[in-house]
Structures are given as C-alpha cells and as structure tokens.
ROLUM-105374 format. One record per residue: x, y, z of N, C-alpha, C in turn; residue in one letter. Coordinates in steps of 0.1 Angstrom, whole numbers. Example, Ala and Ser with C-alpha at 12.3 -4.5 7.8 and 13.67 -1.06 7.14 Angstrom:
residues 2
nc1, nc2, nc3, cac1, cac2, cac3, cc1, cc2, cc3, resn
132, -57, 78, 123, -45, 78, 132, -33, 78, A $
128, -22, 71, 137, -11, 71, 129, 0, 79, S $
***
This chain:
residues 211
nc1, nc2, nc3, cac1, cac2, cac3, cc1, cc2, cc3, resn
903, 800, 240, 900, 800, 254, 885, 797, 256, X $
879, 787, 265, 867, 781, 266, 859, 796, 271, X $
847, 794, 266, 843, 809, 270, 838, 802, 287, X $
835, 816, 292, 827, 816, 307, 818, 802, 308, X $
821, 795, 319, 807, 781, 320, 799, 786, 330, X $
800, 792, 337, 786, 802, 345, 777, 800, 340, X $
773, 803, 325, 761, 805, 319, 758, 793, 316, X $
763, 783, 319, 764, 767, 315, 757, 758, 324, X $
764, 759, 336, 763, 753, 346, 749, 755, 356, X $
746, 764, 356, 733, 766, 371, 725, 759, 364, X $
717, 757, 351, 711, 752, 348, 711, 731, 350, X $
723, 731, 347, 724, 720, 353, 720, 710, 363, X $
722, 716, 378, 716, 713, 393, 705, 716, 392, X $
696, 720, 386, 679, 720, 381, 676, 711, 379, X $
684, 709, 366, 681, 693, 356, 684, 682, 362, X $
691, 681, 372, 694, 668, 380, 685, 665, 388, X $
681, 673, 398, 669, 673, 408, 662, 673, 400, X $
658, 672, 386, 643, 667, 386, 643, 656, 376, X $
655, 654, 374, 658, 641, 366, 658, 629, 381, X $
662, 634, 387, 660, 626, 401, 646, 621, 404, X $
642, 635, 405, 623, 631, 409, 618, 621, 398, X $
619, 621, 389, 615, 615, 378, 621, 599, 382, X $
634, 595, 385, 638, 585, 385, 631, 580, 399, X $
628, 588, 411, 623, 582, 419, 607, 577, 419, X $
603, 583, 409, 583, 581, 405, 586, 569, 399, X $
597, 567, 390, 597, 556, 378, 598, 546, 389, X $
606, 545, 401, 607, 533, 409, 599, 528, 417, X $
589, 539, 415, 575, 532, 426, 570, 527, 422, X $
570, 523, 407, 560, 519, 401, 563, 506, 395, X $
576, 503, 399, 580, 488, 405, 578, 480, 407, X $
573, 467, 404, 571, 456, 410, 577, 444, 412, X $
584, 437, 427, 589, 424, 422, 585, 413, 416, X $
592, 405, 409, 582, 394, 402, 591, 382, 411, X $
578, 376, 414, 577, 367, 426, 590, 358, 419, X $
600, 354, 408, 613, 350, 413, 627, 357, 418, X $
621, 368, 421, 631, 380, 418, 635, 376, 438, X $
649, 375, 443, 650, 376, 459, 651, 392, 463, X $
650, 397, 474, 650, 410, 477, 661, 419, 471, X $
675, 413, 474, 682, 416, 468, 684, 418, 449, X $
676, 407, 444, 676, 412, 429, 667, 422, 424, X $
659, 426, 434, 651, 433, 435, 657, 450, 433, X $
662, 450, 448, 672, 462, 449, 682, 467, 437, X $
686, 453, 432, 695, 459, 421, 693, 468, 409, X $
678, 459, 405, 668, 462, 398, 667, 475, 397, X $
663, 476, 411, 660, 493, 411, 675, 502, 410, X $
681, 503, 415, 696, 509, 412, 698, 511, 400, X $
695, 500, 391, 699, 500, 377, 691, 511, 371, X $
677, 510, 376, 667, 523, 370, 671, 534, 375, X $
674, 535, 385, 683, 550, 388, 693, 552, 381, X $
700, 542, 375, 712, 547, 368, 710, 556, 354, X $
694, 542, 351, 689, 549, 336, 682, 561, 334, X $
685, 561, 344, 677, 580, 346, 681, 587, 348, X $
696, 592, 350, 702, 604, 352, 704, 611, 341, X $
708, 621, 343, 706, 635, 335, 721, 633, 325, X $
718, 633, 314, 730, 631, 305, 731, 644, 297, X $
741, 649, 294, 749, 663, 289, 754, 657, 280, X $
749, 669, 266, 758, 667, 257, 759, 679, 249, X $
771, 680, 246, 779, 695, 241, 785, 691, 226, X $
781, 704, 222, 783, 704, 205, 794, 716, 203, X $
805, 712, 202, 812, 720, 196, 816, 727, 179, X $
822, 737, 179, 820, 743, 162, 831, 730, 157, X $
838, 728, 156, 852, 719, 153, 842, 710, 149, X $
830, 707, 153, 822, 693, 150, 822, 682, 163, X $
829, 684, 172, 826, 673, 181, 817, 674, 194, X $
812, 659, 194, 804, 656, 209, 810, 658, 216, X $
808, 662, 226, 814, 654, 243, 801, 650, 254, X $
800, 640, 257, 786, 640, 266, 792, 630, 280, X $
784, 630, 288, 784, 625, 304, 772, 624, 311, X $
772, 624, 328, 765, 626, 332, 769, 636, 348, X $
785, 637, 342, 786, 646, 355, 790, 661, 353, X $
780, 667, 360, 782, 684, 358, 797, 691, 354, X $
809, 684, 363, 822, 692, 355, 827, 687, 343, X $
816, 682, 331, 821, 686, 319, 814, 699, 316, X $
811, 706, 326, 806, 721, 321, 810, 731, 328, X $
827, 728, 333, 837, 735, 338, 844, 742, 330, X $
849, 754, 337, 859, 761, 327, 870, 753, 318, X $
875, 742, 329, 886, 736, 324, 884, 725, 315, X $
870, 719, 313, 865, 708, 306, 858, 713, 290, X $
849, 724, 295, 849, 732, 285, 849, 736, 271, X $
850, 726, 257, 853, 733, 246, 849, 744, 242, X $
861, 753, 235, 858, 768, 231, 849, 765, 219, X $
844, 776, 217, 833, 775, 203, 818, 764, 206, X $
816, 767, 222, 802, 762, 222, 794, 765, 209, X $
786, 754, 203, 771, 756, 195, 761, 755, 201, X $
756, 746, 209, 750, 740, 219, 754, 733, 226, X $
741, 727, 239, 739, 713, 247, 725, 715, 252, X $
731, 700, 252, 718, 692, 254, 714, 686, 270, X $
702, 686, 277, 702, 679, 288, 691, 669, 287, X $
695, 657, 286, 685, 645, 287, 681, 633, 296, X $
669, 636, 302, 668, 627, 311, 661, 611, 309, X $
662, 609, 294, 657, 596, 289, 669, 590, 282, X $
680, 596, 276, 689, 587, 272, 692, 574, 273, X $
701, 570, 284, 700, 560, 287, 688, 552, 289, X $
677, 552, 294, 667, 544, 293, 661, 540, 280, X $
658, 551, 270, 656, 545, 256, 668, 538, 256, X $
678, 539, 256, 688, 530, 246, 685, 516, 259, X $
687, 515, 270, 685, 501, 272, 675, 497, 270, X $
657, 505, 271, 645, 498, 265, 639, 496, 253, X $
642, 509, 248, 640, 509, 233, 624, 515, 237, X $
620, 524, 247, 608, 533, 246, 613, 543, 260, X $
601, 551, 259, 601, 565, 272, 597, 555, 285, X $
607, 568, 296, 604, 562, 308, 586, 572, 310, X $
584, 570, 324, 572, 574, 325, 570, 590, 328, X $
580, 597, 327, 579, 609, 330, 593, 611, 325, X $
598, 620, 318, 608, 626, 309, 610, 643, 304, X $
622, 650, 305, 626, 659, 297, 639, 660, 290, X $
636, 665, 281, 650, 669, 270, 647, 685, 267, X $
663, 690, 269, 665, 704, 266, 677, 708, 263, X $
670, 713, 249, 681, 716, 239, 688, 732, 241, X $
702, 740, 248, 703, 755, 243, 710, 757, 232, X $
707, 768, 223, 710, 767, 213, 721, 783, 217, X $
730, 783, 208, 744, 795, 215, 748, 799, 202, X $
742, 795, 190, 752, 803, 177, 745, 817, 176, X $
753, 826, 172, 754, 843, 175, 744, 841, 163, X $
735, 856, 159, 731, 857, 150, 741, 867, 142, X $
745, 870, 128, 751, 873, 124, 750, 890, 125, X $
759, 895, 126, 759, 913, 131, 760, 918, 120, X $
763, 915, 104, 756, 918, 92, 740, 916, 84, X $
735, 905, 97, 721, 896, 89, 708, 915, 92, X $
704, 914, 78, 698, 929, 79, 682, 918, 77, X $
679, 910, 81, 666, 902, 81, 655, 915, 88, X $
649, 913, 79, 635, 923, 90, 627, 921, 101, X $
627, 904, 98, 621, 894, 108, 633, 890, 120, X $
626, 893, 130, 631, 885, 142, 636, 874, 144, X $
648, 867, 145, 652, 859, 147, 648, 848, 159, X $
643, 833, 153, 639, 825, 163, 650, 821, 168, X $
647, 818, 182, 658, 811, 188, 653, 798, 185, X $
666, 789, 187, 665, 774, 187, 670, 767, 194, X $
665, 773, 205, 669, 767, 218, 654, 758, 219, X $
649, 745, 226, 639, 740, 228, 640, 731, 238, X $
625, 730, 249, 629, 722, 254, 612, 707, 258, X $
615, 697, 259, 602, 687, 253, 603, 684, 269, X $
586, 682, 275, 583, 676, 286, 574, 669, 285, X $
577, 652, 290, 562, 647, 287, 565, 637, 302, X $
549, 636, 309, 551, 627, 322, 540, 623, 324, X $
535, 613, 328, 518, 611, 334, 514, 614, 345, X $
529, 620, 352, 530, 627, 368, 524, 640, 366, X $
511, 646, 367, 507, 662, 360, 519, 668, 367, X $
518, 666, 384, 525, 675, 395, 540, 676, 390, X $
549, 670, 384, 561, 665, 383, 563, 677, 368, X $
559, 671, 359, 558, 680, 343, 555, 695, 344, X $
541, 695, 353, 543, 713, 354, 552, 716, 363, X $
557, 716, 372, 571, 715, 379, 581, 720, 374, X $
581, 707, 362, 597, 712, 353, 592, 725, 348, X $
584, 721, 341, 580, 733, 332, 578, 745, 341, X $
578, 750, 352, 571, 760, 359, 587, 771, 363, X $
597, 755, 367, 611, 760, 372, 620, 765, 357, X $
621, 758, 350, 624, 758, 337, 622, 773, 335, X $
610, 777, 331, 604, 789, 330, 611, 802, 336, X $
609, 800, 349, 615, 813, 359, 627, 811, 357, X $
636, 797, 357, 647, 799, 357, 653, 810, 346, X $
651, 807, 335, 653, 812, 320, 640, 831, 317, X $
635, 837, 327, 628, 843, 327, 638, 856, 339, X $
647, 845, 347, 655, 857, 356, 665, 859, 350, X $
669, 847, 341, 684, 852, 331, 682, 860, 317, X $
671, 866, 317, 663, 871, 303, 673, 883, 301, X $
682, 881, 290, 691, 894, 284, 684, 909, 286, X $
692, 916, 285, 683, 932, 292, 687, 939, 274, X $
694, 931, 269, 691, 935, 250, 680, 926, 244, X $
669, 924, 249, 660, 920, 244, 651, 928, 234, X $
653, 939, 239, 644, 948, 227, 650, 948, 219, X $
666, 948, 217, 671, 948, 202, 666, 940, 191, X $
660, 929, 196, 656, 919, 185, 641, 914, 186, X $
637, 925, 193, 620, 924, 188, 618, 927, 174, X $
604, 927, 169, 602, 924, 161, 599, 940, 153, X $
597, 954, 159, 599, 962, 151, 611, 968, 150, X $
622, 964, 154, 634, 972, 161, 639, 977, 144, X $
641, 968, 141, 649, 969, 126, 635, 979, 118, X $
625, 978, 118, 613, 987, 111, 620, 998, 114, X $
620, 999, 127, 618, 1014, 132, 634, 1023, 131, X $
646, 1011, 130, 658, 1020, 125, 658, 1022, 111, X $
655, 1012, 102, 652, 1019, 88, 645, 1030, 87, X $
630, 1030, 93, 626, 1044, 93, 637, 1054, 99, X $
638, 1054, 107, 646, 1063, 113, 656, 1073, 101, X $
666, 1057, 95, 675, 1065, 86, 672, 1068, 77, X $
666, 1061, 71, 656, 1067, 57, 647, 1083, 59, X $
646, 1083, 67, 641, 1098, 74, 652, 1107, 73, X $
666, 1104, 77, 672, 1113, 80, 684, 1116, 64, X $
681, 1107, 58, 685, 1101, 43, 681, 1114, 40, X $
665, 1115, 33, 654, 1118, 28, 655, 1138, 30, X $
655, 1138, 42, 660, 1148, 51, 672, 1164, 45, X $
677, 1151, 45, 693, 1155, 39, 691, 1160, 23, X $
681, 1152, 17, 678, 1152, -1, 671, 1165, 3, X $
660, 1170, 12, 651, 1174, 10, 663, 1191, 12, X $
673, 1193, 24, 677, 1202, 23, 688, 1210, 12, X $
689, 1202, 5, 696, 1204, -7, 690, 1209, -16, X $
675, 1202, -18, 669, 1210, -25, 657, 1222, -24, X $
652, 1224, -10, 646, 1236, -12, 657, 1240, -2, X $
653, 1260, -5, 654, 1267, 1, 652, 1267, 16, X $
662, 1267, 25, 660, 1268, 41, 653, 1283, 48, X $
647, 1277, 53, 638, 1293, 59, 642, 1294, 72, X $
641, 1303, 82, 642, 1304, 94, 629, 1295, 99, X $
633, 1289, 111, 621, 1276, 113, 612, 1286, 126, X $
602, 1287, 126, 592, 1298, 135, 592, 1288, 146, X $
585, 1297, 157, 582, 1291, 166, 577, 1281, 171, X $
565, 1275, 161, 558, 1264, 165, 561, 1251, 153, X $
568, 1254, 145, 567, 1250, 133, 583, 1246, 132, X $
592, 1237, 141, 606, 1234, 138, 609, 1229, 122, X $
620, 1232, 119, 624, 1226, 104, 618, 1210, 106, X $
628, 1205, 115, 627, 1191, 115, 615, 1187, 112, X $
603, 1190, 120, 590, 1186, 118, 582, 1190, 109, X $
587, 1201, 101, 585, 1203, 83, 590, 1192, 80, X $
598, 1184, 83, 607, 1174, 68, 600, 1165, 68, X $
597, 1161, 87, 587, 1146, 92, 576, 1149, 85, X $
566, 1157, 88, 558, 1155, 80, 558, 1152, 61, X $
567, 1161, 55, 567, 1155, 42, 574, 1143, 35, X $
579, 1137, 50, 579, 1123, 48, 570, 1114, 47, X $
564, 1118, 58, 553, 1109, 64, 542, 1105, 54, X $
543, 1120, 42, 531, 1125, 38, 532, 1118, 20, X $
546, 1112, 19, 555, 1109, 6, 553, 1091, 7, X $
557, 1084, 22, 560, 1073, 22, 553, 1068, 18, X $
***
C-alpha cells in the first residue's frame, strides 16, 4: 500500500512557483535576433518555459524511476510503495536541450530510507537528503533558499533528540550504570541508605569514580 503522499506533495507547489520565477528571469533576458518574426519570437519563449518546469523524480526500492512534471505523480493513487527518494529539478530539461545551466537553478534531492532500528552506531546519522542553489538572480536564490528553509524547519520531526549526537552516549551510560549497579549489589553488603546519602547515589558515585 503506497505510504501517505501528504509528506510528498506540499513541497511540491513551492518548487513550481519558483521554478516559475526562475523560468520567468531566464525570459527577460531574451533577445530577438533581427530574423526571428514576432511570432517566432513568442515561440521561442514558450519553449523556454517549457524547459524550465519543475521535473519529479521518484526512486522506488523495486529499483524503478518514475518522473514528470506534474504534481499527481505524487498522489496516493500514483504513488509507488517503498518510496527511497525524489528528486525536484528545475534544470532538467534545459541541460538536456542545451547541454549547460539555465541562469538561475535548483535541484532537491529527499532522501526517505529508515535508519536501521538495530544500527547501535555512536555517531549520528547524516541525512541524505540535499538540496543545490545556484542563480546570478541574488534576490531569487536567497528566496529559494530562505523558503526551502522554513518550509523543512516547520516540518522538523518532534523525535529529533533521538538522534542527536549524545543520545546513544548517554543511554549506554545509563545502562551500563544500572548493569554495574546490579554487580555492585551482589557483591557488597546492603546497608540501610541514611538520609542524605541514598543507596543509588553510593553506586553513581563509584561508578563515576571507576569509569
């Protein structure tokens, strides 16, 4: 069953509107060449709008592409199950008809493979999700970059701490404490724990004092 495309799709209508703006800068900068008639002119430009829309492409586990340029291949019903990633590119078609960058461009890669729920890595896992902005438009580039940002800053997972970078330190200590703990009461003698002086915080410290 295709998982949820919600998390798919809003991003999308972002990337269009400014794959747009981009396609509309690239056409200002236009010029007829005095054999061109008005009308070959127009065409001209249409064509560059065409080469500029936002192209989608989806990587499924099975191994296959599917790519477009219209948003409902990122419908429930369109959907392949076993998302890996996609991609959103707003140079595709123009490199392939030029064979170089238009004058203002983004590509954004999200990256969706789980990290494994046995991986006992100490280190934090990077994501590989990425995304490249390049424009000569300053106003246009920080834009993307600015929306880009907030967008992916309001959808920020609320399990984020899980996979900071001391989370795993600090549950190994944890168990290894309570490991340690466990050894320690087996072998001495248990006393009544006084009032200022809990057992527990006898053990922590001759952990603390061992490690």
């Amino acid at each position: 069953m295709p998982p949820n495309s919600r998390r798919f799709t809003s991003p999308v209508y972002l990337l269009q509107q400014k794959a747009s703006e981009a396609a509309a800068r690239q056409i200002t900068t236009m010029q007829r060449d005095p054999n061109q008639t008005p009308q070959e002119f127009e065409q001209a430009q249409a064509q560059m709008q065409a080469n500029l829309r936002l192209v989608i492409r989806i990587h499924s586990k099975n191994g296959d592409w599917v790519g477009g340029t219209n948003a409902d291949l990122l419908s429930d019903k369109a959907l392949p199950s076993g998302v890996l990633s996609i991609e959103y590119d707003s140079r595709a078609f123009f490199r392939s008809q030029f064979k170089f960058d238009p004058l203002n461009w983004f590509s954004v890669s999200l990256n969706f493979i789980p990290t494994s729920v046995f991986d006992m890595n100490s280190q934090p896992q990077v994501s590989k999700s990425t995304a490249s902005i390049s424009g000569i438009d300053i106003t246009w580039a920080n834009g993307v970059f600015n929306e880009l940002t907030r967008f992916f800053q309001e959808r920020r997972s609320l399990r984020g701490w899980l996979h900071s970078e001391r989370t795993y330190d600090l549950w190994s200590c944890f168990l290894d404490f309570r490991f340690r703990s466990r050894q320690y009461t087996k072998s001495i003698k248990l006393s009544q724990p006084s009032l200022f002086y809990p057992w527990d915080f006898r053990l922590l410290f001759m952990y603390i004092w061992h490690w």
